[in-house]
C-alpha positions in Angstrom: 19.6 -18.1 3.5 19.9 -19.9 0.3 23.7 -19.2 -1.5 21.9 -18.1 -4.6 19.9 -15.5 -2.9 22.3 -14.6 -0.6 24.8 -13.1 -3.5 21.0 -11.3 -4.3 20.5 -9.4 -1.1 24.9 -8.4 -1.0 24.0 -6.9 -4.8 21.1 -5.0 -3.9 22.4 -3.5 -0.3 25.8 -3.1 -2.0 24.2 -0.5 -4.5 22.3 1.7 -1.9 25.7 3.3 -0.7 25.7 6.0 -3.0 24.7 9.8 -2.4 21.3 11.1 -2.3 20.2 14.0 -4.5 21.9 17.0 -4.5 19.3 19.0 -3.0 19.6 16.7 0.0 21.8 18.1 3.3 24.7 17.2 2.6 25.2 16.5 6.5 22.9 14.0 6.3 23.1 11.7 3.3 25.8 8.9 5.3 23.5 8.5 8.3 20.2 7.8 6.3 21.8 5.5 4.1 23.3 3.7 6.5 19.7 3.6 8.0 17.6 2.9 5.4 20.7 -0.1 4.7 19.3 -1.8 7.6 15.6 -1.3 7.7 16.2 -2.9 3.9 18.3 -5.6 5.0 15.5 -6.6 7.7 12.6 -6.5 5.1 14.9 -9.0 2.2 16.2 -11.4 4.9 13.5 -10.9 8.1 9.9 -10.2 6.7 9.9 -11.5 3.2 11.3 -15.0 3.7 8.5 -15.5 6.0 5.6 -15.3 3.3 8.5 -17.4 0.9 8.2 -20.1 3.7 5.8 -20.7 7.0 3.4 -18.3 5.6 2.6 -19.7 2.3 0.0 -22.9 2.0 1.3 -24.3 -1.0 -1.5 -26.5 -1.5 -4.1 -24.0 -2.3 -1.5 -21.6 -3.8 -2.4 -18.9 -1.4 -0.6 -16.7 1.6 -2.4 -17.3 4.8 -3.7 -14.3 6.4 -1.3 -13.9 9.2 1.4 -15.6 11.2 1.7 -14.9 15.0 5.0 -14.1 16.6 6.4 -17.5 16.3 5.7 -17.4 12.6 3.5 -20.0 12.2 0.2 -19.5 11.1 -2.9 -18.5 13.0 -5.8 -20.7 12.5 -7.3 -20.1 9.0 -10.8 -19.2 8.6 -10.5 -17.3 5.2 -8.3 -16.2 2.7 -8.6 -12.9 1.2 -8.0 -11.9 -2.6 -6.9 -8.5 -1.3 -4.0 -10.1 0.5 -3.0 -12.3 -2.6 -3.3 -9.4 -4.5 -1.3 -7.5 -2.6 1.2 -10.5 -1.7 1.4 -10.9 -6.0 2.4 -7.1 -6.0 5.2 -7.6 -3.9 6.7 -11.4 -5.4 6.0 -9.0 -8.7 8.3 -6.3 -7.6 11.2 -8.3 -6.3 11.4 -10.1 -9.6 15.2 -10.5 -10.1 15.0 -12.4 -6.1 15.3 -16.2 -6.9 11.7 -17.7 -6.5 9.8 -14.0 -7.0 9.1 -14.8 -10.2 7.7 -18.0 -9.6 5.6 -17.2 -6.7 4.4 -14.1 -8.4 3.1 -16.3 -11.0 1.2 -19.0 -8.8 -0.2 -15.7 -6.6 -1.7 -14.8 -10.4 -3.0 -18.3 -10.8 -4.7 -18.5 -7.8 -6.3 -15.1 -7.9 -8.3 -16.1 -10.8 -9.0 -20.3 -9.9 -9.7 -19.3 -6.2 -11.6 -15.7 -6.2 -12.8 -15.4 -9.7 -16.5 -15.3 -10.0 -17.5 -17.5 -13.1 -21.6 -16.5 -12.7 -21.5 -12.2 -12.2 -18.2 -11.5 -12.8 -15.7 -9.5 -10.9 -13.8 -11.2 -8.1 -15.3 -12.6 -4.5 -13.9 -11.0 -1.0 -12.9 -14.2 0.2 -12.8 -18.3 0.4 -12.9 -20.2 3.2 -10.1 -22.9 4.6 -10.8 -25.1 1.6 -10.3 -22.6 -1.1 -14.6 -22.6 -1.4 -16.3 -19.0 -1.8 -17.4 -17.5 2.2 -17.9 -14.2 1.3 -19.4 -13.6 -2.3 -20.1 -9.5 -1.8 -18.5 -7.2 -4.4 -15.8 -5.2 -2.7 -14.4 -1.9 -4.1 -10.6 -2.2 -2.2 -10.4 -5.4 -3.2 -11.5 -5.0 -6.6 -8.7 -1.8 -6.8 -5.9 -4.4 -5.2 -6.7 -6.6 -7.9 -6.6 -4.1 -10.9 -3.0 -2.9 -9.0 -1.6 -6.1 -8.8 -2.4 -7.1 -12.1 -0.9 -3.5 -14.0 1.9 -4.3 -11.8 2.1 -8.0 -13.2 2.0 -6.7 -16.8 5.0 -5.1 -17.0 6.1 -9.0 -16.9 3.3 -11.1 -18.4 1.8 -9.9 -20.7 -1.1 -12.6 -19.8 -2.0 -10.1 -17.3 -3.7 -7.9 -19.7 -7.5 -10.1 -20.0 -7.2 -9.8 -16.1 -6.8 -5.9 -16.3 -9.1 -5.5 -18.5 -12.0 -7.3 -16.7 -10.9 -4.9 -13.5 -11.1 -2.1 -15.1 -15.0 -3.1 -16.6 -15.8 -4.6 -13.0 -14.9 -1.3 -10.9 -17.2 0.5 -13.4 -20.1 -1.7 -11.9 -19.4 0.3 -8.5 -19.4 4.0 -10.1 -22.3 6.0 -8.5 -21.5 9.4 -10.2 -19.5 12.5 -9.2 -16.6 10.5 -9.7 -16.9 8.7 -7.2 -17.7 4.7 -6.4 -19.6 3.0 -3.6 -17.6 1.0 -1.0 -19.3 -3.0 -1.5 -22.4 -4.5 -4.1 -23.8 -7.5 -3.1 -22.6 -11.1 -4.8 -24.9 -10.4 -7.6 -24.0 -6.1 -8.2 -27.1 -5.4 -6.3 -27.1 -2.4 -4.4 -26.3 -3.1 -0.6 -26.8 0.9 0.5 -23.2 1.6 1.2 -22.0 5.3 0.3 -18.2 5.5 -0.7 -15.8 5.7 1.5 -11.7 7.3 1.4 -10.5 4.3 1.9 -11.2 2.1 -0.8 -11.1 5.1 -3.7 -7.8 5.9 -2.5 -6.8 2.6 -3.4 -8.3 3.0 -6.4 -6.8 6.1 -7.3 -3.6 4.0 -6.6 -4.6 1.4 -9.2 -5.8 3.8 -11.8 -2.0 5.3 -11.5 -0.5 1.5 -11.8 -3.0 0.8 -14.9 -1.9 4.2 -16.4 2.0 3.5 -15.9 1.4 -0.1 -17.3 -0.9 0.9 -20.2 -2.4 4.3 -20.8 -5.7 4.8 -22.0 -7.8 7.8 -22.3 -11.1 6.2 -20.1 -8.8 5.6 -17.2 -7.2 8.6 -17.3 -10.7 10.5 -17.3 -11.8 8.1 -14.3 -8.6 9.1 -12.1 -9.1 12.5 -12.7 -13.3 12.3 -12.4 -11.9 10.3 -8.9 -10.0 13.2 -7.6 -12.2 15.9 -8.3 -14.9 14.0 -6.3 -12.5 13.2 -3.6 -12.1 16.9 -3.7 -15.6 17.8 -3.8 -16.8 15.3 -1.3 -14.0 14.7 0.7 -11.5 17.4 1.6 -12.7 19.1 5.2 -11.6 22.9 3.5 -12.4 24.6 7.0 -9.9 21.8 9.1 -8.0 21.0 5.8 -8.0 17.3 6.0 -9.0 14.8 3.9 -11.9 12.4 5.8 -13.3 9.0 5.8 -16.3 9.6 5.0 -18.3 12.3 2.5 -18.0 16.0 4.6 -21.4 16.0 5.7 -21.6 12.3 7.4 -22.2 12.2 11.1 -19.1 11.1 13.5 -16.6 11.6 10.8 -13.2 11.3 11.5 -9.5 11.5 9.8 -6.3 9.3 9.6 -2.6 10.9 9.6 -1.6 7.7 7.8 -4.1 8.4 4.8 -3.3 11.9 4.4 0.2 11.3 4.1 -0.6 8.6 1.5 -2.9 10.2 -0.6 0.2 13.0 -0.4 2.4 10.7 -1.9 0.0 9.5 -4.5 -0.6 12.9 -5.7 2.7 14.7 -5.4 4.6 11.8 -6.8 2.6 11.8 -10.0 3.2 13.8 -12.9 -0.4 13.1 -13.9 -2.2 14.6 -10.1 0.9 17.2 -9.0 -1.1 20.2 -10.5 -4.8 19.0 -9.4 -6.2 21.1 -6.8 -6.5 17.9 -4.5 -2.8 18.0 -4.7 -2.6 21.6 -3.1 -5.1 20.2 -0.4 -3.0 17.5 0.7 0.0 19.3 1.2 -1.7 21.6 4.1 -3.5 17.7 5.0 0.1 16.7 5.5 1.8 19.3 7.6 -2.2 19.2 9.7 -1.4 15.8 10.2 1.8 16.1 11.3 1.1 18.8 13.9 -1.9 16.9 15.5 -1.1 13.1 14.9 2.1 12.6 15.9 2.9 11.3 19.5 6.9 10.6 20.6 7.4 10.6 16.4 4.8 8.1 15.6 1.7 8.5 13.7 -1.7 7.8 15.8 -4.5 6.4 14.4 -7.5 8.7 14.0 -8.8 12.2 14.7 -11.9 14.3 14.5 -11.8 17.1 12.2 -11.2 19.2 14.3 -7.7 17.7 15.4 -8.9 15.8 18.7 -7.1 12.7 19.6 -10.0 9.3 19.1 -7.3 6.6 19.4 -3.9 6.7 19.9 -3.0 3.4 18.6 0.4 3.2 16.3 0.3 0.9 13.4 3.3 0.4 11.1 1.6 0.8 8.2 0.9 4.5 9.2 4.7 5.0 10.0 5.4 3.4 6.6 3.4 6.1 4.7 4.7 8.9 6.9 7.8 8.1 5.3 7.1 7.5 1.9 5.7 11.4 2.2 8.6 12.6 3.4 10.6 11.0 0.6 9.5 13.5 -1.6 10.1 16.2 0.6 14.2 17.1 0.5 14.0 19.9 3.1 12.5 17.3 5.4 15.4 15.2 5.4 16.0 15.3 9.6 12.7 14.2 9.7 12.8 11.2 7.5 15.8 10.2 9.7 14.1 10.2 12.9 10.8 8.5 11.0 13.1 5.8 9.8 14.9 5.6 13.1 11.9 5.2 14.7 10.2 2.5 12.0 13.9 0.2 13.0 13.6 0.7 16.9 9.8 0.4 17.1 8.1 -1.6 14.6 10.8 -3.9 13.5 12.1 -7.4 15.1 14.4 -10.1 14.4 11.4 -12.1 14.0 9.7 -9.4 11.8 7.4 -6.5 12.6 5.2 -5.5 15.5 1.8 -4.2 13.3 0.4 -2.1 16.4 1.5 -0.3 19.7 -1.1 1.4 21.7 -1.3 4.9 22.8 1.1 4.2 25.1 3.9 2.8 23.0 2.9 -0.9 24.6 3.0 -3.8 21.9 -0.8 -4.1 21.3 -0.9 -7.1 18.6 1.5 -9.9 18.6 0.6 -11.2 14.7 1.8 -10.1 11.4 -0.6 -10.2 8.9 0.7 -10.9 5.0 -1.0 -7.4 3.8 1.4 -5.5 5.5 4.8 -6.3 3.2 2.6 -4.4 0.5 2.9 -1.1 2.2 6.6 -1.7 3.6 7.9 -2.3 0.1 6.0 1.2 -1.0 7.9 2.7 1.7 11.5 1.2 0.6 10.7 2.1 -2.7 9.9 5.6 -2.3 13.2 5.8 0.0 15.4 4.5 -2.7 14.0 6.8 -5.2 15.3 9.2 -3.0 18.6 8.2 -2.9 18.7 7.9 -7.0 17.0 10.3 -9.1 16.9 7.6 -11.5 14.8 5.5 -9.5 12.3 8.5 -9.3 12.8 9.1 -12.9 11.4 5.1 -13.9 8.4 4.7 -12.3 7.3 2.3 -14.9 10.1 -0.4 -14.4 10.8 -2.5 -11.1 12.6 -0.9 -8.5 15.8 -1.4 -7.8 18.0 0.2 -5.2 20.8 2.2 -6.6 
């Protein structure tokens, strides 16, 4: 590591040794520092140097999709705005790391010269190995990474705003009433017949809190709460209390512990959604999800409504947002600590993270794919607003770990 960033990283740990809220146990607070220290350490000086180095083409200006477990890249046959969305949200966040700026700033630039659609509008899902448009569609999640990663951006650049703007007008395209917005349009807007789906509006939610932190207005505020309401109406399984993929009434629906516990955090940790009744909903989503969808302290994938097991697989995504729930929960604070412990011991290496076990805890995918650093930085976040109320108390500035 570079001297310069180096003196960064002994700065940032250096300040995480401090005690956790009072309404934490006091037995634990030493232990889960010390923890949460390390899983920190690995993501500054394992994971994010490798999107910094072998996992950034620097010719097109974009973060290849994934690097296999010898960090180097796998073969490219796309690039993704979601990913450099989300990679821009992260450079964006680690701001005061030498070179975040920077990269944050060619992410931006290559968003709009690379996935930009200069004939319809809105943004393309992908471009191929040359930087040309593959897949043209109009896609909801990528649309709501975009808007994300630019309200993010504008707390720094205030050139970010034309870019937020034209998000905000594009995801309108997708509404389809009841709050809610369809999943994918074609290239053009047209109608391709796809119904929304949890997924992509939880993202959006997501977005619409980033854009409100960044720059409140009143039609964004009216969407987020229109969004929830039909989330609620459309969404929320009242008899099995979980929150599903698709609308209630679709055939071979299905729920994930990972998204319950991430539309948790979303709602609890706002001051805009903590008194919605989706709110209320998630909080019996959370402690359904952790009764049915943990195995050995990892979350599993999916489960019918109804609580039956459809595939064990682990990802560390899921584990990430398992956590970040748990953050806001002080009475939970054993459980955090064997969360976290098991994030270190089972989804982290010195060459950076294993993205899947199956059901049986066996390493099931060998790459590391440049989306996930969004959700572990989510995580760490939420953890060190934990440890400071301060932290939890500026939501609207970049993190930092005190």
């Amino acid at each position: 590591m570079a001297p310069a960033k180096d003196a960064w990283f002994s700065a940032r740990v250096a300040r995480i040794y401090r005690p956790m809220k009072p309404s934490m146990p006091a037995s634990l607070p030493s232990q889960l520092a010390e923890t949460f220290a390390t899983v920190w350490q690995h993501f500054l000086q394992g994971i994010v140097p490798l999107w910094e180095g072998p996992g950034w083409n620097a010719a097109l200006g974009l973060p290849y999709e994934a690097l296999d477990a010898a960090q180097q890249p796998l073969p490219v046959q796309r690039y993704r705005a979601m990913a450099c969305a989300r990679q821009l949200f992260v450079f964006t966040s680690l701001g005061d790391r030498p070179g975040a700026a920077e990269r944050a700033a060619a992410l931006f630039a290559s968003l709009n010269r690379h996935f930009a659609d200069p004939e319809h509008g809105g943004w393309f899902y992908s471009v191929d190995a040359l930087g040309a448009p593959l897949d043209t569609r109009k896609d909801l999640y990528t649309h709501a990474f975009i808007l994300f990663a630019c309200a993010h951006y504008l707390r720094r650049a205030p050139a970010a705003a034309a870019s937020l703007d034209d998000a905000l007008q594009a995801i309108q395209r997708f509404a389809i009433g009841d709050g809610l917005y369809t999943a994918c349009l074609d290239g053009n807007w047209a109608s391709l017949g796809q119904g929304p789906l949890q997924n992509p509006l939880m993202h959006l939610a997501e977005a619409f809190l980033a854009a409100l932190d960044s720059r409140p207005d009143a039609a964004t505020e009216g969407a987020l709460q229109a969004l929830c309401d039909g989330m609620r109406q459309h969404f929320f399984d009242a008899e099995h209390q979980v929150l599903l993929e698709m609308p209630c009434a679709s055939a071979g629906n299905w729920y994930e512990p990972g998204h319950q516990f991430e539309w948790f955090y979303l709602l609890a940790s706002s001051p805009r959604l903590a008194a919605h009744p989706l709110t209320a909903g998630m909080r019996l989503a959370l402690a359904r999800s952790e009764a049915q969808g943990l195995r050995d302290g990892a979350v599993c994938a999916t489960l019918t409504a109804d609580g039956n097991l459809l595939d064990g697989t682990r990802r560390i995504w899921a584990q990430a947002e398992y956590l970040r729930a748990l953050s806001l929960l002080p009475e939970r604070a054993s459980a955090l600590m064997a969360g976290l412990q098991q994030l270190r011991a089972q989804f982290l290496r010195a060459e950076g993270w294993f993205e899947c076990r199956d059901a049986a805890g066996a390493v099931s995918r060998q790459d590391m794919p440049s989306t996930t650093p969004y959700h572990l930085y989510t995580c760490f976040e939420a953890l060190a607003a934990a440890f400071s109320p301060s932290a939890a108390d500026s939501r609207q500035s970049p993190p930092t770990i005190d």
